[in-house]
C-alpha positions as CSV (number, residue, x, y, z in Angstrom):
1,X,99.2,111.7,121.9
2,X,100.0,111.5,118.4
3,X,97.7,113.9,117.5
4,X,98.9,116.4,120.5
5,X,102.4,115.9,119.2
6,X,101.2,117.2,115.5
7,X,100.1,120.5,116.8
8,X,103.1,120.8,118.7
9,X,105.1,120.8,115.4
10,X,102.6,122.8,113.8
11,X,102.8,125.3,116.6
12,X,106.9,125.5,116.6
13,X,106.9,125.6,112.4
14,X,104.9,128.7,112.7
15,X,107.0,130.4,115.6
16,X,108.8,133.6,114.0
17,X,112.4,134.4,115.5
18,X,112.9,137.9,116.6
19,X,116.7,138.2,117.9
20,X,115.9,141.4,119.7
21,X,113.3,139.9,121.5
22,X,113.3,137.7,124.9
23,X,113.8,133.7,124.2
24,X,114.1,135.3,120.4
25,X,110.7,136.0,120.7
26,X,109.1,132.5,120.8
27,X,106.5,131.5,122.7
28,X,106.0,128.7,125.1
29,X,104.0,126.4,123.8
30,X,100.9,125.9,125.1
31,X,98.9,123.2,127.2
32,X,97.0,121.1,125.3
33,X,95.3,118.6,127.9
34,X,91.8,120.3,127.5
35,X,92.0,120.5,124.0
36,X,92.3,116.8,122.8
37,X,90.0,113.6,124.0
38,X,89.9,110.3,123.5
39,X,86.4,109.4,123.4
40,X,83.4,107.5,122.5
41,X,81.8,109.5,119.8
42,X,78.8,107.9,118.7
43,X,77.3,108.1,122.4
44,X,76.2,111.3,124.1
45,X,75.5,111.7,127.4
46,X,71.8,111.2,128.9
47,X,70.0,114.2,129.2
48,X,66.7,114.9,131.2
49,X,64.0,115.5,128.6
50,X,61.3,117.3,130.6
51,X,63.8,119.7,131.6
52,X,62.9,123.4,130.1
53,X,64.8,125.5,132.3
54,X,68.2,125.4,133.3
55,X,69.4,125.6,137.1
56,X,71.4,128.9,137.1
57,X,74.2,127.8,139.1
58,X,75.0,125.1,136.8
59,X,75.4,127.7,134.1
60,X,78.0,129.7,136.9
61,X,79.7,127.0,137.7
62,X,80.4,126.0,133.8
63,X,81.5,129.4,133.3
64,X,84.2,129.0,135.9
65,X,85.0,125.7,134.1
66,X,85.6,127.0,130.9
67,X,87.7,130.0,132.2
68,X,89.4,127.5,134.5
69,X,90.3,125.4,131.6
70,X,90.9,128.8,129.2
71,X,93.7,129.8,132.0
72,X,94.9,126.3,131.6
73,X,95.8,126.3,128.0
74,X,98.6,129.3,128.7
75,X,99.7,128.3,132.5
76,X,103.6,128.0,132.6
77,X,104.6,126.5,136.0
78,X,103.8,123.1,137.3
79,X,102.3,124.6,140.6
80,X,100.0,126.2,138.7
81,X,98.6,123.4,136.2
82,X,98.5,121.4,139.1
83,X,96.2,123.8,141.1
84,X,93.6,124.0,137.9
85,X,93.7,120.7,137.6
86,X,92.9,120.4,141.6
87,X,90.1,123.1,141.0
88,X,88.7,121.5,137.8
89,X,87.6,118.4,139.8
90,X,86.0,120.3,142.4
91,X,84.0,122.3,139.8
92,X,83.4,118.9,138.0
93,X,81.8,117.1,141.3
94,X,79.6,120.3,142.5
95,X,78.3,120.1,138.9
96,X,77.5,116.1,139.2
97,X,75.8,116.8,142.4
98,X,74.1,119.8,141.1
99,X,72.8,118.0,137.7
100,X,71.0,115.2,140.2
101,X,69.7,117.2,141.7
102,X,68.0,118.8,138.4
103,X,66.7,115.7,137.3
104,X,69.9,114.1,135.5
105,X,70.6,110.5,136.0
106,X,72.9,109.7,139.2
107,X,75.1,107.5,136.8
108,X,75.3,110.1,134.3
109,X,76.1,112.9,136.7
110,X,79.1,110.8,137.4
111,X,80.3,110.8,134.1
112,X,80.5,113.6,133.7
113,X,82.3,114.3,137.4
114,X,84.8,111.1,136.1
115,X,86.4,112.7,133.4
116,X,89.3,114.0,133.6
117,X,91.0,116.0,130.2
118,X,94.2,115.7,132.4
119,X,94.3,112.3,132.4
120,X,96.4,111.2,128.8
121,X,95.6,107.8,129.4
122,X,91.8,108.3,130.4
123,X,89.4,107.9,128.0
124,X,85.2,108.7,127.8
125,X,82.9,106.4,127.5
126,X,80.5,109.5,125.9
127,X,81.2,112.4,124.0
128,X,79.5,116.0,124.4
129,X,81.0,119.0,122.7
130,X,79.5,121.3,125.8
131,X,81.4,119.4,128.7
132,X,84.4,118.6,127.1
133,X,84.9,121.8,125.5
134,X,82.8,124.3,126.5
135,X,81.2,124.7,123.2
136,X,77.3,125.3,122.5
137,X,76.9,126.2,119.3
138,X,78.8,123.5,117.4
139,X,82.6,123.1,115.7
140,X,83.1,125.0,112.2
141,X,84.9,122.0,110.6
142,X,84.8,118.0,111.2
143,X,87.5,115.6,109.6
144,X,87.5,112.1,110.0
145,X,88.6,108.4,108.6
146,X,85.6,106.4,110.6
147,X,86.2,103.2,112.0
148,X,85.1,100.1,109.3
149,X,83.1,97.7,111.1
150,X,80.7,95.1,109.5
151,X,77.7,95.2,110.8
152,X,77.7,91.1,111.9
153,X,80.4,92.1,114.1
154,X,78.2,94.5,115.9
155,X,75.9,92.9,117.7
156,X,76.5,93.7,121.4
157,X,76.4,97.5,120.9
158,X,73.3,97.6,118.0
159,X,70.6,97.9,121.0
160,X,73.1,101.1,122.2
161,X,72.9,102.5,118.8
162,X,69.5,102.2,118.3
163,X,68.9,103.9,121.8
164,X,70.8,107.3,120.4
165,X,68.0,107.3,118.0
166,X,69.9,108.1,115.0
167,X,68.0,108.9,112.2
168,X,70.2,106.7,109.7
169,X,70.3,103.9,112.8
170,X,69.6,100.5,110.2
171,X,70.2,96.9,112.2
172,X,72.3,96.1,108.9
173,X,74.5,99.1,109.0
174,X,78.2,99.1,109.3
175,X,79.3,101.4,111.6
176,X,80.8,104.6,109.7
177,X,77.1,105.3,108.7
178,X,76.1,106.8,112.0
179,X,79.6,108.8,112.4
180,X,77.9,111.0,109.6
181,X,75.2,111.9,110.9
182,X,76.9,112.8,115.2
183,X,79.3,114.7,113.0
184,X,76.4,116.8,111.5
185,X,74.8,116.7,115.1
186,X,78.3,119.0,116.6
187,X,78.6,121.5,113.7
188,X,77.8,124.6,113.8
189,X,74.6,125.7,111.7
190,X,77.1,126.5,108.6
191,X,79.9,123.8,109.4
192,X,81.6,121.8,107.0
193,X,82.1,117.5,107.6
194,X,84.3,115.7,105.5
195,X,85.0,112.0,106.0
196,X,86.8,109.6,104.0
197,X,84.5,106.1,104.0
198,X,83.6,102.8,102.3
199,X,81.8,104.1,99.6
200,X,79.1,101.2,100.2
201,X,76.7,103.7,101.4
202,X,76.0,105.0,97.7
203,X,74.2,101.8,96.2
204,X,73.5,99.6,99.1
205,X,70.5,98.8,100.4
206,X,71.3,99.8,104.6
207,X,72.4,103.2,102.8
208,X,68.9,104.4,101.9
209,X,68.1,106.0,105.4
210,X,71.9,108.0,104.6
211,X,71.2,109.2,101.3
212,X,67.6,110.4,102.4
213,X,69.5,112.0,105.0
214,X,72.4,113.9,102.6
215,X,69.6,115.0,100.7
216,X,67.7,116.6,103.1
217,X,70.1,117.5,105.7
218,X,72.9,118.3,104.1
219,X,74.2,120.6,101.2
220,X,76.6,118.8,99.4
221,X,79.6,119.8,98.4
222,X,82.3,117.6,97.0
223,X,82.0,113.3,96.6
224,X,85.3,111.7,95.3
225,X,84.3,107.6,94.5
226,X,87.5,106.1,94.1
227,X,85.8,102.8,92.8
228,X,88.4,100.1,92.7
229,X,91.2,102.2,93.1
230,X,93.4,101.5,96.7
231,X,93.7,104.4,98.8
232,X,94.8,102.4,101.8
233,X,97.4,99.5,101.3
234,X,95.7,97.4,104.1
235,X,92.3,98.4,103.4
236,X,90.0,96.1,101.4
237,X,86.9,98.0,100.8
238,X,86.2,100.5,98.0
239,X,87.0,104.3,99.3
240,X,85.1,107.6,98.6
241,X,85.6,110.9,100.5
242,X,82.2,113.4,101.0
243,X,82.5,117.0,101.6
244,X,79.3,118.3,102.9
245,X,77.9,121.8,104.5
246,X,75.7,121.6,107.7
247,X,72.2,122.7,106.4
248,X,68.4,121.8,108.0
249,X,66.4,123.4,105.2
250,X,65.4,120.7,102.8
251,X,64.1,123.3,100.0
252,X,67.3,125.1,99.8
253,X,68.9,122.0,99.4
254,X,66.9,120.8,96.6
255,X,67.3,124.5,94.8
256,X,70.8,125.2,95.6
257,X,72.7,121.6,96.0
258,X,75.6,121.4,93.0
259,X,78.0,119.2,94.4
260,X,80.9,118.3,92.4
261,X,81.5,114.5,91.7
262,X,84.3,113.1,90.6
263,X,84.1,109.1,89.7
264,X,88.3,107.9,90.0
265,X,88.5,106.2,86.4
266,X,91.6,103.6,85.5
267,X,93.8,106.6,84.0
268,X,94.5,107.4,87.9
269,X,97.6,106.6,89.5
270,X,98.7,107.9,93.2
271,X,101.5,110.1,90.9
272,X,98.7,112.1,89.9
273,X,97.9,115.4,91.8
274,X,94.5,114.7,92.7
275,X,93.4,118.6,93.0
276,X,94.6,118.9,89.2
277,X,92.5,115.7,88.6
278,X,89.6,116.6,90.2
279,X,89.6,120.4,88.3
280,X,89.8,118.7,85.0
281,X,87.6,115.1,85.6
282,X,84.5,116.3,87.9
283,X,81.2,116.9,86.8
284,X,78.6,118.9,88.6
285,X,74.7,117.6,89.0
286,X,72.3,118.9,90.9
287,X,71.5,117.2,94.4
288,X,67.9,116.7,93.6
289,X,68.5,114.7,90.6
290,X,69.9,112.4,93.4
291,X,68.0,109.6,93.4
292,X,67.2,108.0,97.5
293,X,67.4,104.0,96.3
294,X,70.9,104.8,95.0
295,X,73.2,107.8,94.2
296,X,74.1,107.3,90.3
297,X,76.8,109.8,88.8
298,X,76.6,111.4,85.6
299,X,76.3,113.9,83.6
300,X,72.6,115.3,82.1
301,X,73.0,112.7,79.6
302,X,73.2,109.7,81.5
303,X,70.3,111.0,84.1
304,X,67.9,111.2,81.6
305,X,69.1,108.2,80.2
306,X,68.4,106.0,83.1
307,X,65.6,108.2,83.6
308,X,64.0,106.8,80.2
309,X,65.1,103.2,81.2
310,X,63.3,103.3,84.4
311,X,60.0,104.8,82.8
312,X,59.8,102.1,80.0
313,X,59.9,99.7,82.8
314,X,58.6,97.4,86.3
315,X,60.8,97.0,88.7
316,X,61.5,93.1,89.3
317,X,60.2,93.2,92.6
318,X,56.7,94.0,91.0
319,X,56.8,91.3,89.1
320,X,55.6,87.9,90.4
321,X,58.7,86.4,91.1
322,X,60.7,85.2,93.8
323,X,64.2,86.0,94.2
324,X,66.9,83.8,96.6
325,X,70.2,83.3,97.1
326,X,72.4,79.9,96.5
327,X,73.4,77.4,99.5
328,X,75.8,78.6,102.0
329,X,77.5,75.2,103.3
330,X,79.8,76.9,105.6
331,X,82.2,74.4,104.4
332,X,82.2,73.8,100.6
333,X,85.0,70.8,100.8
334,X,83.2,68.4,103.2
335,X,79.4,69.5,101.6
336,X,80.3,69.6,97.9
337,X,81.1,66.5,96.1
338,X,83.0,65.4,92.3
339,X,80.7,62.6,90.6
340,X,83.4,59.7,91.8
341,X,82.8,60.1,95.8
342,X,78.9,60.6,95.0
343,X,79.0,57.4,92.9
344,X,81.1,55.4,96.1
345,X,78.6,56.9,98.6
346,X,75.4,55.5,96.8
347,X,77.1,51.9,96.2
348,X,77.8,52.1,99.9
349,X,74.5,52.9,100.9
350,X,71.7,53.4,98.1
351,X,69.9,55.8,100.3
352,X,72.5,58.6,99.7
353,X,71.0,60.1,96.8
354,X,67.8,61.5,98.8
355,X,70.3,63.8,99.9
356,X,72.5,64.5,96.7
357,X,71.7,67.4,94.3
358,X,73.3,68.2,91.4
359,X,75.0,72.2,92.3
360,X,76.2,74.7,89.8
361,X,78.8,76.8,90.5
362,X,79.3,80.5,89.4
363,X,81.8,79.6,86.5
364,X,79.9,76.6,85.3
365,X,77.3,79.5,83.8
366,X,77.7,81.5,81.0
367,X,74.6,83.8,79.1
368,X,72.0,81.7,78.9
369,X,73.5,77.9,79.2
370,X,75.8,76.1,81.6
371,X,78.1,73.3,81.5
372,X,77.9,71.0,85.1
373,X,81.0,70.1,86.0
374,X,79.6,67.0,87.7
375,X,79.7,68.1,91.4
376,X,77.0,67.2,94.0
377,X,76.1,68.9,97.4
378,X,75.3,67.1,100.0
379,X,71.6,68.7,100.8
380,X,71.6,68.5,104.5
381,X,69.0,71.8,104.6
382,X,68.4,72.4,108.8
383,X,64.8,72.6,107.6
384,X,64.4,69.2,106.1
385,X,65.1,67.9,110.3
386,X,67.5,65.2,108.5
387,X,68.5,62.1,110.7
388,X,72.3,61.8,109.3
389,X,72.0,57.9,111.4
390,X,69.6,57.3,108.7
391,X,72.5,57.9,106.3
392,X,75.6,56.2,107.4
393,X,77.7,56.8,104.4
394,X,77.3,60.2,103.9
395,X,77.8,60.4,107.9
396,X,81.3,58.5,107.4
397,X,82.2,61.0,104.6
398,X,81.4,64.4,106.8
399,X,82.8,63.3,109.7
400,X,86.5,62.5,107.4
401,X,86.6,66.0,107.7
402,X,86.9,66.1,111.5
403,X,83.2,66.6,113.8
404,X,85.0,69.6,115.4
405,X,85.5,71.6,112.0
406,X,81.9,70.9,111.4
407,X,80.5,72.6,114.3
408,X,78.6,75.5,113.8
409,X,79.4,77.3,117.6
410,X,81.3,80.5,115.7
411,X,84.8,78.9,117.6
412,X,88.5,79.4,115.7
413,X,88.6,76.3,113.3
414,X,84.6,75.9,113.4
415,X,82.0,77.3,111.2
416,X,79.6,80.2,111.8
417,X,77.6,80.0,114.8
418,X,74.2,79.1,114.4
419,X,71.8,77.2,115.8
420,X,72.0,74.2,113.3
421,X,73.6,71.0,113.7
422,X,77.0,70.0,112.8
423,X,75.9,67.6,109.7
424,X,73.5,70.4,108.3
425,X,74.2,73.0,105.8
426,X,75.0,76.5,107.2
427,X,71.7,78.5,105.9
428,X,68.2,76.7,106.9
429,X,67.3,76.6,102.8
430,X,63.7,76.8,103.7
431,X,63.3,77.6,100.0
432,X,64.5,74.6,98.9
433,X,61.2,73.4,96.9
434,X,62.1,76.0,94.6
435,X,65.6,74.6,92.8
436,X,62.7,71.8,92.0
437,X,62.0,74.6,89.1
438,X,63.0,76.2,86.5
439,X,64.7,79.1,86.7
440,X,67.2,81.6,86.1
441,X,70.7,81.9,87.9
442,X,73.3,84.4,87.8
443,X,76.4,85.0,89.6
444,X,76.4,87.6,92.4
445,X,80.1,89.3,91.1
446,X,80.7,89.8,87.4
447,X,81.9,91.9,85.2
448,X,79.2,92.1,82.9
449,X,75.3,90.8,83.6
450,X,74.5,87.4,82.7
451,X,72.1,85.8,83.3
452,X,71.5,81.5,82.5
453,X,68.3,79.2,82.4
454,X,68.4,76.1,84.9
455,X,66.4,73.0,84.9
456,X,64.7,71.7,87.4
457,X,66.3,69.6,89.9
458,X,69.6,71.8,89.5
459,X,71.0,73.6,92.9
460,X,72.5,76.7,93.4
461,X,75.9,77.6,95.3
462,X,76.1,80.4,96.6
463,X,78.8,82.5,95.3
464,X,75.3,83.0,92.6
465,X,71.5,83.7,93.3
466,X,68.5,82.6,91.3
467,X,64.5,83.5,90.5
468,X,61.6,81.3,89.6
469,X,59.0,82.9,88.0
470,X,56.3,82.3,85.3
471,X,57.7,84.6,82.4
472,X,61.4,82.8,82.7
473,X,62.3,83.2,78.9
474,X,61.0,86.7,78.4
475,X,62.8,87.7,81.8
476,X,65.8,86.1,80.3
477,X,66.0,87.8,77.4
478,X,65.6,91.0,78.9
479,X,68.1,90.3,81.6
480,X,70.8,89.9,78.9
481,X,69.8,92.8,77.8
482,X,72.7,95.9,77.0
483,X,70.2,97.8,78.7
484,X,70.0,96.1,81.5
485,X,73.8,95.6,81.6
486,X,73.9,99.6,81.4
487,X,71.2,99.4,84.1
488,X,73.0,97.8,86.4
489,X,76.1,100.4,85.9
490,X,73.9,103.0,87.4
491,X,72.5,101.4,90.4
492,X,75.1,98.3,91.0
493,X,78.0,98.4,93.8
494,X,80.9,98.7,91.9
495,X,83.9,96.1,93.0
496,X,86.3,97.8,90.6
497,X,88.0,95.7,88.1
498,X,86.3,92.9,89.6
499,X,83.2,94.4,88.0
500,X,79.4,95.3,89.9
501,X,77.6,93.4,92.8
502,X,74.4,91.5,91.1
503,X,72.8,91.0,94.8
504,X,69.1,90.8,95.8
505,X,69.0,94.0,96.5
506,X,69.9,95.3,92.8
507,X,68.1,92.7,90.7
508,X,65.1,93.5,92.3
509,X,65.0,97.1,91.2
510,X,65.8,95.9,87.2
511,X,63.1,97.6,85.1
512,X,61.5,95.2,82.9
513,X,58.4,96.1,80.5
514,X,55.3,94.4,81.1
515,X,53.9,93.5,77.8
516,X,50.9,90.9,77.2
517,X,52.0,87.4,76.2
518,X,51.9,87.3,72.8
519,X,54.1,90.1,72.9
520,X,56.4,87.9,74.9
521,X,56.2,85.2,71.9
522,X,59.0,86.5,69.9
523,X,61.7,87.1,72.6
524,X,60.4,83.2,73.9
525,X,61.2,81.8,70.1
526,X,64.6,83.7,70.7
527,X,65.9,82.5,73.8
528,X,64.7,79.1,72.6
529,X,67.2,79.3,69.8
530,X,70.0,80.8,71.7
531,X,69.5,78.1,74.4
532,X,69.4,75.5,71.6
533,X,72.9,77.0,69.6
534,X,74.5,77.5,73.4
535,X,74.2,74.0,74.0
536,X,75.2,72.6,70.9
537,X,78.1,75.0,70.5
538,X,79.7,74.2,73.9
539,X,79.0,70.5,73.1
540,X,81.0,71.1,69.6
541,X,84.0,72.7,71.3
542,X,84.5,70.5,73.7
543,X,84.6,67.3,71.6
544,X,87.1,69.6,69.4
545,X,89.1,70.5,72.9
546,X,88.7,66.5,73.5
547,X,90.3,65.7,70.3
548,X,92.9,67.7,70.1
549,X,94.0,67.0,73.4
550,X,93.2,63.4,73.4
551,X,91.7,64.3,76.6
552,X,88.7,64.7,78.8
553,X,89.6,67.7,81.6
554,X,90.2,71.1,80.3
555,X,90.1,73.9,83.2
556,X,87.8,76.9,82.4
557,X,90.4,79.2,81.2
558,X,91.5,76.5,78.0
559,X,87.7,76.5,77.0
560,X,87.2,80.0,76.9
561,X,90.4,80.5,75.0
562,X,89.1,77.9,72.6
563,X,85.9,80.0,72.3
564,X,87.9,83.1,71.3
């Protein structure tokens, strides 16, 4: 309706008055039923696929639609729309019946018999460019702000998805993915798309299928990344818009693909006149420099640049080392624990500590040494098959918080549902013999890489994620590289201000030399020493923070201040 209403006021701002004419020579404005529907875009209707040849009096019959519906659009008197709107459903139902009896589904013939353009409260449960419209060869232009919908929350329609066999389809996808590529599927062989999206898709990992897909079947245009910078006041994602030209050769995309990128930078404001911005800030690379793991911006300079980075080194993943995430409690207040109630719950019953692990959290780190700020988790892993009778004070303490809140059945006031009980962690931590190790933890949001060595015994929340491995020290000192800390500017998800997403999924790709072990030796004595100072100089400020204040508890803000 809203949309109806716009082209209205389009259609009356354009009208030119002419006194000497009749009604001062403007027109009536037009019927725009068969114009406009409200549909389901992502799924097409069902079509026979042994069917070659084409029953001729369907094609009549959608001829007579089409002009029925053309005569529509200009019809002036209510009589009249009402008799094409009483002929349109005839035409519509010998159709249905005609399409069964040409091999189409009965269920689908209905569909298509069902809906009604006249209808401006109906809306389709499909969408088909040749039914609705009368179209065959495709629309010249598509524009579109996609719905955003994580893909937990789409779980009941996934198996739909998959069955429209879109090339991008990924089970870890969030929706606006696959509005690309039906929007490719209705233009026209030259068409232009251009959407305005998360700008996920560019780095992350469910985006790989996508890229492969721009590069191949698409000659891009124009990409805007507007990083950090809000577009939307309600939105909370990170916004980029894509401008791309319809195209099914893949060698003239890889010869002729320029598109223009602009990155947003922190100079922008929204009192800036964004063409003018663009003309003067965007850079132009060629699409086949366009890398498929993750589309990195830049001029020649900082290709070959990353380009020299990724040649001197292994990706992580091809080292021998495996790479997790922290614990996911579901509930961080009843699971973790100061050093007070730990110390009550052991004195109440002993046996509490074969549950209780010593947990960092991500601002407990820093490069290369932490400070524990005493806090325990209660280690109830689903995959240890605890019996919490066995533990009665650390039963007493979870159940303070209320059994109800503890449940894991997905309920408001509950945690996620899974299939764990309500005194067990969220995640199974089927890994857990690994935080026995040593290894090296990072936090999965920062503003800059960095990258700390953990004893063994020490746990892992998960607001960080950790390796184990056998070249730790090497790794480390790499890791805290400014390489790698450029590294991760090229292939990270940026949040911003907030700084770049250190997941999994972008460690893993870190290129790290192999070199032979006595190579190694010198960056081991290194990290040794800068381990050893770390220590010693976080010791030394906070006995200087200590006596100063005459006080024990500083907050994490007063001791890097000190540090300054």
């Amino acid at each position: 309706q809203i949309s109806k209403l716009r082209f209205f006021i389009s259609l009356v701002l354009d009208q030119k008055v002419d006194r000497s004419k009749e009604n001062l020579g403007i027109m009536a404005l037009p019927n725009l039923e068969t114009k406009f529907v409200a549909a389901n875009t992502l799924i097409g209707l069902e079509r026979p696929q042994q069917l070659v040849l084409r029953n001729l009096e369907i094609e009549k019959k959608e001829k007579k639609l089409k002009e029925l519906r053309h005569k529509y659009f200009t019809a002036k008197t209510r009589k009249e729309k009402l008799q094409h709107q009483k002929q349109d459903k005839k035409l519509r139902e010998e159709i249905a019946k005609l399409l069964i009896n040409d091999g189409w589904k009965d269920a689908v013939a209905k569909q298509i018999a069902n809906f009604d353009l006249y209808d401006q409260n109906a809306t389709a449960d499909f969408f088909d460019p040749e039914w609705m419209f009368g179209i065959t060869d495709g629309f010249d232009v598509v524009i579109g702000n996609p719905p955003y919908i994580r893909q937990e929350d789409l779980k009941p329609i996934k198996p739909i998805l998959e069955k429209q066999k879109y090339a991008v389809y990924n089970s870890t996808s969030d929706i606006y993915t696959y509005f690309y590529e039906k929007g490719w599927q209705v233009l026209n062989n030259t068409g232009h798309l251009t959407f305005i999206t998360s700008n996920k898709w560019m780095r992350a990992k469910y985006g790989e299928k996508l890229r492969k897909f721009f590069k191949e079947k698409t000659l891009l245009k124009q990409i805007i990344d507007f990083g950090g910078h809000k577009v939307f006041e309600s939105a909370t994602v990170d916004t980029n818009i894509l401008l791309f030209q319809k195209n099914t050769d893949v060698r003239y995309s890889r010869e002729n693909g320029n598109p223009e990128i602009l990155s947003i930078q922190s100079d922008f404001s929204n009192n800036i006149d964004i063409a003018e911005y663009f003309r003067q800030n965007a850079i132009t690379m060629k699409q086949s420099n366009l890398d498929e793991r993750c589309f990195t911006f830049g001029d020649e300079a900082v290709m070959k640049l990353k380009a020299k980075i990724e040649k001197a080194g292994v990706p992580l993943k091809d080292w021998d080392v495996r790479i997790y995430r922290g614990i996911v409690t579901g509930f961080n207040e009843a699971f973790i624990i100061d050093n007070d109630t730990k110390e009550g719950l052991c004195k109440e019953d002993p046996k509490s500590i074969e549950v209780l692990k010593p947990i960092l959290r991500g601002r407990d780190i820093s490069r290369y040494g932490y400070k524990w700020a005493g806090l325990w988790v209660i280690a109830t892993f689903p995959t240890l098959k605890f019996n919490i009778n066995n533990y009665p004070a650390i039963k007493r303490h979870l159940l303070s918080f209320g059994k109800e809140r503890l449940e894991q059945i997905g309920n408001p006031g509950t945690r996620k549902k899974t299939g764990n009980k309500w005194f067990e962690t969220q995640d199974n931590i089927a890994y857990y013999p690994e935080f026995e190790k040593e290894k090296i933890v990072w936090q999965r949001v920062t503003k800059t890489s960095m990258f700390c060595f953990a004893d063994k015994g020490i746990y892992i929340h998960d607001s960080m994620a950790f390796l184990t491995a056998k070249n730790l020290k090497y790794l480390l000192a790499l890791l805290n590289s400014k390489v790698v800390n450029k590294y991760f500017e090229f292939i990270a998800h940026q949040y911003g201000s907030t700084g770049f997403l250190c997941s999994n999924q972008y460690v893993e790709q870190l290129p790290i030399p192999k070199i032979s072990e006595d190579q190694q030796q010198p960056f081991i004595d290194l990290v040794d020493k800068i381990v050893e100072i770390t220590i010693d100089f976080l010791k030394n400020i906070l006995e200087q923070m200590a006596k100063e204040n005459k006080s024990t508890s500083f907050s994490r803000s007063d001791l890097l201040n000190t540090i300054r």
